[in-house]
PALOLUM-409658 format. One record per residue: x, y, z of N, C-alpha, C in turn. Coordinates in steps of 0.1 Angstrom, whole numbers. Layout:
# residues N
    n_px    n_py    n_pz   ca_px   ca_py   ca_pz    c_px    c_py    c_pz
       X       Y       Z       X       Y       Z       X       Y       Z
...
END
This chain:
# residues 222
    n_px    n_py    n_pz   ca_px   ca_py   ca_pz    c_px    c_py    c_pz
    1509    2294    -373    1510    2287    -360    1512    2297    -349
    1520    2308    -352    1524    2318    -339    1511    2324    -334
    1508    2331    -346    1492    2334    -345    1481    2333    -338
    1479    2317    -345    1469    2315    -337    1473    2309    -322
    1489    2306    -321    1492    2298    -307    1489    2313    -293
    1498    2324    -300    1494    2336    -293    1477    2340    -291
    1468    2339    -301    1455    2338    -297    1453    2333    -286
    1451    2321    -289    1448    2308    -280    1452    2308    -263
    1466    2316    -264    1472    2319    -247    1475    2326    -243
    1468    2339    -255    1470    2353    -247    1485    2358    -250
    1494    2351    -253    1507    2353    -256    1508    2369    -264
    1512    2376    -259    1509    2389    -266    1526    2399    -269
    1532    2396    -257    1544    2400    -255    1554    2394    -262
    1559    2395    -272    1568    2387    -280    1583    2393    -282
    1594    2380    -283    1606    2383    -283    1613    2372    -296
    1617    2378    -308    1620    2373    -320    1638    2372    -318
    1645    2360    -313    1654    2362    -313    1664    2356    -330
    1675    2366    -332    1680    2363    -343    1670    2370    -353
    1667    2385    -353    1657    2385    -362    1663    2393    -378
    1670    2401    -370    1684    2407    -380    1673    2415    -388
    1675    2420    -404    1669    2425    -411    1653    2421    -414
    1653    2407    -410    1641    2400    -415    1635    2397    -405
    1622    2408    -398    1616    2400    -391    1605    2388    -394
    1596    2381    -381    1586    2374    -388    1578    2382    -392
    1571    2391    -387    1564    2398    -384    1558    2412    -390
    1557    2414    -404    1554    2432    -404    1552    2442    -392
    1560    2453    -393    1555    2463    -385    1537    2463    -386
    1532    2463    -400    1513    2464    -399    1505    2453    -393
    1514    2440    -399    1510    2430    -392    1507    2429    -375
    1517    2436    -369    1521    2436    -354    1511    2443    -349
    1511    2453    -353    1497    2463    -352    1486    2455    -352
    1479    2448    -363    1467    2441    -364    1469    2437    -355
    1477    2429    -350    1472    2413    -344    1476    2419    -330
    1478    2431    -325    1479    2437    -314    1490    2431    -305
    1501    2428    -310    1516    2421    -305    1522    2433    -299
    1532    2428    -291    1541    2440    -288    1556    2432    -288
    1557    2435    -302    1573    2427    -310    1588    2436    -303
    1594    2424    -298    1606    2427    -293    1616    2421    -303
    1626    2427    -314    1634    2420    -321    1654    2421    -316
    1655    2405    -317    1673    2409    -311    1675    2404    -323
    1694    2405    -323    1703    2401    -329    1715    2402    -327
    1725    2397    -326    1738    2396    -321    1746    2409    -331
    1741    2408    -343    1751    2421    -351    1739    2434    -350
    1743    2442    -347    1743    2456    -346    1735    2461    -361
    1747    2459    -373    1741    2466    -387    1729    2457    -387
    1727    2442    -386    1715    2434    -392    1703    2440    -385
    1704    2447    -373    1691    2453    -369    1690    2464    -372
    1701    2476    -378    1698    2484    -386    1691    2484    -397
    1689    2474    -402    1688    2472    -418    1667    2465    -417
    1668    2466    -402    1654    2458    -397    1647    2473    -401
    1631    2470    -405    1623    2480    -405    1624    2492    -391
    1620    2504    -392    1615    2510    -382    1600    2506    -375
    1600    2507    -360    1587    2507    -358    1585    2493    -342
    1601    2485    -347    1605    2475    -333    1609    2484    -325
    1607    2475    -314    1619    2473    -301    1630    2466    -305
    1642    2472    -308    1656    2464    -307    1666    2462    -300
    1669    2454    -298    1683    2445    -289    1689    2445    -292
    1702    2447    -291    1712    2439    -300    1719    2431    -283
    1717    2417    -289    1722    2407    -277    1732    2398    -282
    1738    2388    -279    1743    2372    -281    1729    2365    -267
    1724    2362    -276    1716    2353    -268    1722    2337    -261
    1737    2339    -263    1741    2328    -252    1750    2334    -244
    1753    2345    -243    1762    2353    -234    1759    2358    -222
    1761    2355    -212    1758    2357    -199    1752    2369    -194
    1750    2379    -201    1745    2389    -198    1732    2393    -205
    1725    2380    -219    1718    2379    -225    1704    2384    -214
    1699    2377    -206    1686    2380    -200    1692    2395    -194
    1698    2397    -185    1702    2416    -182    1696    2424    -196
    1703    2416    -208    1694    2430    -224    1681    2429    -220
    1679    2413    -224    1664    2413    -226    1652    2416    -217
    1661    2418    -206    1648    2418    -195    1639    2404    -192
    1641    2399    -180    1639    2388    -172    1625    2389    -173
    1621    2375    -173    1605    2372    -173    1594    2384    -181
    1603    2393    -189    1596    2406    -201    1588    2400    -212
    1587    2386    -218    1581    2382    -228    1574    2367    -224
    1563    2368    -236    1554    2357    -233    1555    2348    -240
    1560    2350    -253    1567    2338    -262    1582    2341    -269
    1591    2338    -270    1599    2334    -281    1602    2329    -290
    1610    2336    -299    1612    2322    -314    1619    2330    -320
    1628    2317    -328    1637    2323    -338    1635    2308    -351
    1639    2317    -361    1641    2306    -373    1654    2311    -379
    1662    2291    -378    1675    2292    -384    1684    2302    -379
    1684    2301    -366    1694    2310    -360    1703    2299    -347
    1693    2288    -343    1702    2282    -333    1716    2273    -342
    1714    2269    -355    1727    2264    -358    1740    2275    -356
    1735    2286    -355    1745    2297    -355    1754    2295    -343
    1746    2293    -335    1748    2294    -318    1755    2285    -314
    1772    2291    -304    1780    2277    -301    1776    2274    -290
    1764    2278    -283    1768    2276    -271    1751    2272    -268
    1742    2264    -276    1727    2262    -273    1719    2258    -261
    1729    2254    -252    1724    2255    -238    1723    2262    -234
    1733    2272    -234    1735    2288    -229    1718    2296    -232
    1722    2290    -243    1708    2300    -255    1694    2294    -249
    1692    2283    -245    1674    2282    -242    1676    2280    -221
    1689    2284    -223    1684    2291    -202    1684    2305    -205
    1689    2314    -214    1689    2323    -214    1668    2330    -219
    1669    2322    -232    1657    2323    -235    1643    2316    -222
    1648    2308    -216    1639    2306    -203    1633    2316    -194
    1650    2321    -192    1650    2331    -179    1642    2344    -187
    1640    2346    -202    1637    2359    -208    1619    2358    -204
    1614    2347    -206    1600    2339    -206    1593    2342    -192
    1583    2349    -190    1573    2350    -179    1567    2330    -176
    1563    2323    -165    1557    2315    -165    1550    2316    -169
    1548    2302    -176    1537    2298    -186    1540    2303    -201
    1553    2311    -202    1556    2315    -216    1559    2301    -226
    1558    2306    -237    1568    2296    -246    1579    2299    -254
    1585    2288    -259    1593    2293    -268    1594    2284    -279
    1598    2288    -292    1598    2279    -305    1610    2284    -317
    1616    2271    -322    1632    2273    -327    1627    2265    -337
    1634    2270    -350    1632    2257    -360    1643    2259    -366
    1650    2247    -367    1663    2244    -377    1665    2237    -379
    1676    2236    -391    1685    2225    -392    1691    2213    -383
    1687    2203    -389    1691    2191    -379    1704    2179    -389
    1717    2174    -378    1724    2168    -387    1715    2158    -381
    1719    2144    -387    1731    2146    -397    1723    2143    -413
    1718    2152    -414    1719    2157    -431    1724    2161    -439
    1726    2154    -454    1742    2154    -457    1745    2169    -457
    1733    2176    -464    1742    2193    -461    1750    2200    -454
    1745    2195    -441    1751    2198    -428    1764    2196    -429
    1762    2183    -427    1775    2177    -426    1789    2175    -429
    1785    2181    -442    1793    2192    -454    1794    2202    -451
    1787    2210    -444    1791    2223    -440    1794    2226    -428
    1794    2211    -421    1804    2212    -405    1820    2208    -408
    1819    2201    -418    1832    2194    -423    1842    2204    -431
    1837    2210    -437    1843    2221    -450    1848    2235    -440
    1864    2239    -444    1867    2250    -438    1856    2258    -436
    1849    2269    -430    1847    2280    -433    1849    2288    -443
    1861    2294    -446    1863    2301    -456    1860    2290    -473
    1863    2283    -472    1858    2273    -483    1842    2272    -485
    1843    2272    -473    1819    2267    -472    1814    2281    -475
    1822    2291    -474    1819    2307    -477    1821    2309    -496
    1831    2304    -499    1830    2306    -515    1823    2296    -521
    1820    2283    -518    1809    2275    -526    1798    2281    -524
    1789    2286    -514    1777    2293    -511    1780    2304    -518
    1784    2313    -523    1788    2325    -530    1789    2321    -541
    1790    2313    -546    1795    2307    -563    1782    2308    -562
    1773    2302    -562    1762    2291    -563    1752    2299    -558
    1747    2304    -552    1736    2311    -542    1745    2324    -541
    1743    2333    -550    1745    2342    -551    1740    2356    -539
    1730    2356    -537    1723    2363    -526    1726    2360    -510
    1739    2350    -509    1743    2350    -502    1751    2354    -496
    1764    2361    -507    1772    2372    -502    1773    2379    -490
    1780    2384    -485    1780    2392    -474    1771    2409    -474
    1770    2415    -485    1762    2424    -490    1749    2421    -498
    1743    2407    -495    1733    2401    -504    1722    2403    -491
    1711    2394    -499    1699    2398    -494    1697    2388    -480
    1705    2379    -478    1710    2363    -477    1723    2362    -467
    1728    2368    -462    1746    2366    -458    1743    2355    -453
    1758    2350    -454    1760    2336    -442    1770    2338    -431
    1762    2332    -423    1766    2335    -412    1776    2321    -408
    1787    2321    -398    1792    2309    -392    1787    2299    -387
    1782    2284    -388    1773    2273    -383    1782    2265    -373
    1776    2263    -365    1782    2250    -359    1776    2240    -350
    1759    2245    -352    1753    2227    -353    1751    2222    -339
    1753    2231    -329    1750    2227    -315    1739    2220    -312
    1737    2209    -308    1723    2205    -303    1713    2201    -312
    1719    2208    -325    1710    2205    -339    1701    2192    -341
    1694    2188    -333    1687    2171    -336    1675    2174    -332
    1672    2162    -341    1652    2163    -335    1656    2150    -329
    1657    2144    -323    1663    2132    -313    1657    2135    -302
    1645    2136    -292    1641    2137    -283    1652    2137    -268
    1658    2122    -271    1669    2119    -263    1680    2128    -264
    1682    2135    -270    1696    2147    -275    1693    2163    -266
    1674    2160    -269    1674    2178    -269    1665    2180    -253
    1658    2169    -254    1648    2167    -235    1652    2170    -229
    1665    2166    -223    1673    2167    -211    1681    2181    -206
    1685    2188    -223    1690    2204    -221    1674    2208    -219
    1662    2208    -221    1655    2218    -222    1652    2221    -208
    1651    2200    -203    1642    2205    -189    1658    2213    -181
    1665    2205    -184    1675    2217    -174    1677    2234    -177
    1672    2240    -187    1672    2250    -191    1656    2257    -181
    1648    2248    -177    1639    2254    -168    1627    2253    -178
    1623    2244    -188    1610    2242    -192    1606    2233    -188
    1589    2230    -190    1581    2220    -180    1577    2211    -190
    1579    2215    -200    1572    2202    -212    1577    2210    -227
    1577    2200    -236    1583    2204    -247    1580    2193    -263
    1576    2198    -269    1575    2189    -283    1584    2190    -293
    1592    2180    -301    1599    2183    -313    1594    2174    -323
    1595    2184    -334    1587    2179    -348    1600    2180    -355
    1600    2168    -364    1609    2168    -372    1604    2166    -387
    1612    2173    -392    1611    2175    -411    1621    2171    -420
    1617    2164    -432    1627    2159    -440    1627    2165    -455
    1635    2171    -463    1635    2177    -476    1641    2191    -474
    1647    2192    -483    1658    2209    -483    1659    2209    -507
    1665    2218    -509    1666    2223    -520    1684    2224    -523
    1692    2223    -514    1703    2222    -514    1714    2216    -530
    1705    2207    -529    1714    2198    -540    1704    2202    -555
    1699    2205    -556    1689    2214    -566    1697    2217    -581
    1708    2220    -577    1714    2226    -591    1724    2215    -594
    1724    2206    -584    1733    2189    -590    1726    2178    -598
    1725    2178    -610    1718    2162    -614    1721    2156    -610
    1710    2144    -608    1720    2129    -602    1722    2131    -586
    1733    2139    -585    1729    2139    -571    1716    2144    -564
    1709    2153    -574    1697    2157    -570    1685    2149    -565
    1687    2138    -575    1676    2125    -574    1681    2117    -567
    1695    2113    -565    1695    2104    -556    1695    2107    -540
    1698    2125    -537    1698    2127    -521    1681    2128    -518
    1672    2128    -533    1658    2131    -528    1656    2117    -525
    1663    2104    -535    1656    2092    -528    1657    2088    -512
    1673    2093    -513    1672    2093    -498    1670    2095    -484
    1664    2104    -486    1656    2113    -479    1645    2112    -478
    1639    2106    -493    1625    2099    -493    1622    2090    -481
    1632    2081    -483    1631    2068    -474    1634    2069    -459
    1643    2082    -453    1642    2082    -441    1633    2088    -439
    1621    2096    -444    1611    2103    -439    1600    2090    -438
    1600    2083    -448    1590    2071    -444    1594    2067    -432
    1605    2058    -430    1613    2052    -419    1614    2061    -408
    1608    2070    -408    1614    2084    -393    1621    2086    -392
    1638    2085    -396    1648    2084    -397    1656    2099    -388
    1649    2100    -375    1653    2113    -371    1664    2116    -373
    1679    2107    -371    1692    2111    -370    1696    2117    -382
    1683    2115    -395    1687    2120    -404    1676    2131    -417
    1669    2139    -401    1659    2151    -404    1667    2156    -409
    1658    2169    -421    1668    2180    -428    1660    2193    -412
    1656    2193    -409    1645    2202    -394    1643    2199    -387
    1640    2209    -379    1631    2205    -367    1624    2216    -363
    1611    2213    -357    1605    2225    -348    1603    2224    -335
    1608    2229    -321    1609    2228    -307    1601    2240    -305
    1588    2232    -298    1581    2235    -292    1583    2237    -275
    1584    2248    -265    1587    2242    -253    1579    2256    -244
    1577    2250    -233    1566    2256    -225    1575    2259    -210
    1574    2270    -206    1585    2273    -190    1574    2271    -181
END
């Protein structure tokens, strides 16, 4: 989708926020397709551990001095995956990402949306608790894994049009789409509960059941 959306509008200047060790993008890849990848991330080691061959930031992309790193109207698209649940402060985050956006840029976020029971278990559950079940279980999640976890807290997290429209256009975009998605792997290693959170989820994806997407994808245009 980036691809060809960057084709399509010339989008050539790119800014990956939250990209940490894992970008989207291969350094060869970036090359091919003649991008000029800009990668942030709030921790310092996570972009060490990023290939050589980016531009790196190290920002908080809701912190008031966010656009000063990034450089104002410097990129033609944005996007991050599974980084805005991170974020306490997601208004902060898509004026910041606004102001980073030349007009006519875009930007695109995909994450987790409550209230899916995952979530919701993992808004509910101490921290340090929601840290050793994910470490039992999902081993690669460790803090030295391939996986760390990071702190969630779900800001804004909806594909609810009515939830997320109103921050965006005030964040300074002119139009915006949200796609929402239903199914995760979460409950995977529970019998029983496994089949019964898939029925359920079965039936809100027929029913559209937004308030109870496991996703979403925010499409939005400055």
């Amino acid at each position: 989708m980036i691809v060809e959306l960057s084709r399509s509008l010339n989008l050539r200047r790119h800014v990956e926020i939250g990209a940490g060790r894992d970008p989207l993008f291969l350094i060869d890849e970036v090359r091919t397709h003649g991008f000029d990848v800009t990668i942030s991330d709030i921790s310092a080691r996570e972009l060490s551990l990023a290939p050589e061959g980016y531009e790196k930031v190290e920002c908080d992309i809701a912190a008031p001095d966010a656009i000063d790193k990034l450089g104002r109207e410097g990129y033609d698209l944005a996007y991050c995956r599974m980084v805005m649940e991170h974020v306490p402060d997601v208004a902060a985050m898509w004026r910041n990402i606004c102001g980073a956006l030349a007009p006519g840029g875009v930007a695109m976020s995909f994450f987790p949306t409550l209230y899916a029971p995952p979530y919701v278990l993992n808004r509910m559950i101490p921290e340090r608790a929601s840290r050793w079940i994910l470490h039992t279980f999902l081993p690669d999640r460790h803090d030295d894994g391939d996986n760390p976890k990071f702190p969630a807290y779900y800001d804004h997290c909806f594909s609810d049009e009515a939830r997320i429209g109103p921050m965006l256009k005030e964040a300074g975009f002119s139009d915006w789409v949200i796609l929402p998605f239903w199914g995760y792997s979460y409950f995977w290693k529970f019998p029983g509960l496994k089949q019964l959170d898939a029925a359920f989820t079965n039936l809100a994806q027929r029913r559209q059941w937004r308030s109870l997407s496991s996703f979403a994808y925010v499409i939005a245009i400055k």
